[in-house]
C-alpha positions, 0 to 999 in steps of 0.5 A, spaced: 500 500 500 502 506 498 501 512 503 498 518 501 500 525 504 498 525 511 494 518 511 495 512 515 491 508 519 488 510 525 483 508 530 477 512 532 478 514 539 474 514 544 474 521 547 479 527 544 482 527 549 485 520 547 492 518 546 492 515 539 498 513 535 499 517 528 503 515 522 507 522 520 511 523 514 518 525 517 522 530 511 527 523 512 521 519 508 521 515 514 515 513 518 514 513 525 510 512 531 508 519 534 503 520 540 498 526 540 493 528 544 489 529 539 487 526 532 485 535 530 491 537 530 491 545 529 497 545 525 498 538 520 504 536 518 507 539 511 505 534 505 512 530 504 516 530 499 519 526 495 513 521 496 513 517 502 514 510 501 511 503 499 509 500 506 510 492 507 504 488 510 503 488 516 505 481 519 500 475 518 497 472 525 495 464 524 494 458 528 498 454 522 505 452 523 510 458 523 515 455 519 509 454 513 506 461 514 512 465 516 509 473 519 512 478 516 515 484 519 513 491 517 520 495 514 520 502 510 526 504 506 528 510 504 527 513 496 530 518 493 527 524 490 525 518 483 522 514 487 528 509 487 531 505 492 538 506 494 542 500 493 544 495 499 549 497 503 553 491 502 552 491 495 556 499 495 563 499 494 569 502 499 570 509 496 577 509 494 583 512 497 586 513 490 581 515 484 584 512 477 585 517 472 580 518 467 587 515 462 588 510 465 581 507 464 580 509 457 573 511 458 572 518 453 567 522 457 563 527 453 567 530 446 573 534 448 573 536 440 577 542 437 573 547 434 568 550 436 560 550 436 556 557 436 548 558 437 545 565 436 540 568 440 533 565 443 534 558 441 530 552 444 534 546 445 529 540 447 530 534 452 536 529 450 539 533 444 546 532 442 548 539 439 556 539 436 558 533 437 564 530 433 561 528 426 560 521 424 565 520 418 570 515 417 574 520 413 575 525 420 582 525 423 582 526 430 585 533 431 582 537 425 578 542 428 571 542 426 565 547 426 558 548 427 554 555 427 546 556 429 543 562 428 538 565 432 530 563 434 531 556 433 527 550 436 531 544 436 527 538 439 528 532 444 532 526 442 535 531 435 543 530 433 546 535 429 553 534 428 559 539 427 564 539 421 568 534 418 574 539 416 576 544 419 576 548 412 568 546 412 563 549 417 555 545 418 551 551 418 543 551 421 540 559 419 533 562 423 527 561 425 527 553 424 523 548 427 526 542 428 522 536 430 524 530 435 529 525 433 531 529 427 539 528 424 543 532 421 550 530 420 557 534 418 557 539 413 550 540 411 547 548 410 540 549 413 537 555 410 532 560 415 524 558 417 524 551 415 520 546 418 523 539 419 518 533 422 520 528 426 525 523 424 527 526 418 534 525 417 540 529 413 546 525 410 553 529 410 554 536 406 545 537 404 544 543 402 537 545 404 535 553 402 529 556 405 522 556 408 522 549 406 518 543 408 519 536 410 514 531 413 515 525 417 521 519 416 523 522 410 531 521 409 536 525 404 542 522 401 549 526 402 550 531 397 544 533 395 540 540 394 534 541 397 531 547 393 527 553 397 520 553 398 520 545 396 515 540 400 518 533 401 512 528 403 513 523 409 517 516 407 520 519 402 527 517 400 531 524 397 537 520 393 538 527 388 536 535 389 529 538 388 528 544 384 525 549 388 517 550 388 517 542 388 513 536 391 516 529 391 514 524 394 516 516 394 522 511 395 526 514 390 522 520 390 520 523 384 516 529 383 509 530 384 508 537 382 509 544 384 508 545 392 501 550 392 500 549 399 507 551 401 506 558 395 500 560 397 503 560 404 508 564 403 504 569 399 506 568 392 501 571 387 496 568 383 500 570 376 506 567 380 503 560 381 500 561 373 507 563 371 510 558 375 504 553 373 505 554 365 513 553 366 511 547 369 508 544 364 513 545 359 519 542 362 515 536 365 508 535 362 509 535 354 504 534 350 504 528 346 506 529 340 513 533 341 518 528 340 524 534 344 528 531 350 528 534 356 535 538 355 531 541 349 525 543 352 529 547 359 533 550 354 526 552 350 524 555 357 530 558 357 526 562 351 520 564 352 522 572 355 514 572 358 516 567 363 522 569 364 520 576 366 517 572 373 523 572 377 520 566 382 520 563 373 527 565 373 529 562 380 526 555 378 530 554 372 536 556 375 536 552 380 535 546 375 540 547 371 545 548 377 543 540 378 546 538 372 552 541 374 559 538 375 559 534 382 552 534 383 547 529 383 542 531 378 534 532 380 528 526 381 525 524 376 519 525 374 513 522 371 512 524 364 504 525 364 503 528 357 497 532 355 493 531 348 
């Protein structure tokens, strides 16, 4: 039986003037006997803290064997402030007169890394979050500095990862105003823009580059090296091995593109000609009609053409980022269904 505050079992007395015994909760979690001449105490015990603790039964009264039915005694022990039972006294080793220096154990306490780690202003950092540790490349060598840079007005959450530079030449860099869901991943070297929104689980290899106002759901993991286009969405289970070209949403295991991100423009206040200049552009790289027998290069390059697009700046900014995709040492974008229209 637990006990609560200022419970215990007592008898009703005969009179007020009565002796009874009462269980009161000493601050040392202990319950004894003490007598009073009143049940109505004017000024009852302070609640304990930390809760008092489990009593064992009462002893058993019988008329069998003893040997059989042995009576049990009744015994506190202490908890600490979780509840917990100390260990045994027996089970405690001596204290040492001669503590072992940390080397000669061999034991690394936390990460005594040079370098250093730097976090802006009005951060949150939740529970169980590792920030700034050494990075998870094979390739580092112990002793090279190595970086991490947050800005300000980020909100890190419980159980998230974020790991500094593999070479002292490089940095990993997270922008403002982020929101980083729990057991979120971000590995060495990656280049977090401002105002994204990562969901949990979502987990970035080395050196990703992810721009601004972006938007991932949840279990979503992006291969190293890739780029993450700004304004893009990323739906949840989603496998990024390539970039995302900005204004984008894809989706799938090896995602493909699955359209322009509407939600994620409309959010962000783009216009109504902006969507249809976005919209229209779209279409003429992705979607051809079925007769047009030109490849896709022809058809960016066609884009790249039309002067009335072009003079929309969000227009201009998409096929930028598609054309950098393809450049040297990157990984080209998702692949797309091709849905041609009659």
């Amino acid at each position: 039986m637990r006990t609560g505050a200022h419970t215990g079992y007592t008898a009703r007395p005969a009179s007020l003037s009565e002796a009874v015994p009462v269980l009161v909760i000493t601050p040392a979690d202990l319950i004894i006997p003490r007598w009073s001449t009143s049940p109505l105490s004017p000024t009852p015990d302070p609640l304990p803290w930390p809760p008092p603790p489990l009593l064992a039964p009462p002893a058993v009264s019988s008329s069998h064997d003893s040997s059989s039915h042995p009576a049990v005694s009744t015994q506190v022990l202490p908890r600490d402030r979780r509840g917990r039972h100390p260990p045994r006294a027996s089970s405690i080793p001596p204290p040492s007169s001669t503590p072992t220096p940390p080397s000669a154990s061999g034991a690394i306490l936390g990460a005594d890394l040079p370098g250093r780690t730097i976090i802006g202003e009005n951060n949150v950092i939740g529970n169980y979050a590792v920030v700034g540790v050494k990075c998870q490349d094979l390739k580092y060598k112990p002793g090279d500095e190595c970086f991490l840079h947050i800005g300000n007005n980020n909100e890190i959450r419980e159980y998230c990862s974020i790991h500094r530079s593999s070479k002292s030449c490089d940095h990993t860099v997270i922008g403002h105003n982020n929101l980083i869901m729990g057991s979120c991943h971000i590995a060495h070297d990656c280049k977090i823009g401002s105002n994204n929104i990562f969901a949990n689980n979502t987990l970035f290899g080395g050196h990703v580059v992810v721009e601004d106002c972006t938007h991932t759901a949840g279990a979503v993991v992006v291969h190293q090296f890739c780029h993450i286009g700004s304004f893009s969405f990323l739906g949840g289970g989603s496998v990024v091995a390539q970039d995302v070209p900005r204004y984008m949403m894809v989706a799938g295991d090896r995602a493909e593109l699955r359209g322009l991100n509407f939600e994620g423009l409309r959010r962000n206040g783009f216009s109504d000609l902006e969507v249809r200049s976005l919209r229209k552009a779209y279409r003429k790289v992705f979607m051809p009609a079925i007769s047009c027998q030109s490849s896709f290069e022809d058809r960016l390059a066609e884009l790249g053409r039309e002067i009335e697009l072009l003079e929309s700046p969000s227009v201009s900014c998409m096929v930028e980022s598609i054309r950098t995709s393809f450049d040297q040492g990157r990984r080209g974008i998702c692949k797309f269904r091709s849905w041609n229209l009659s």
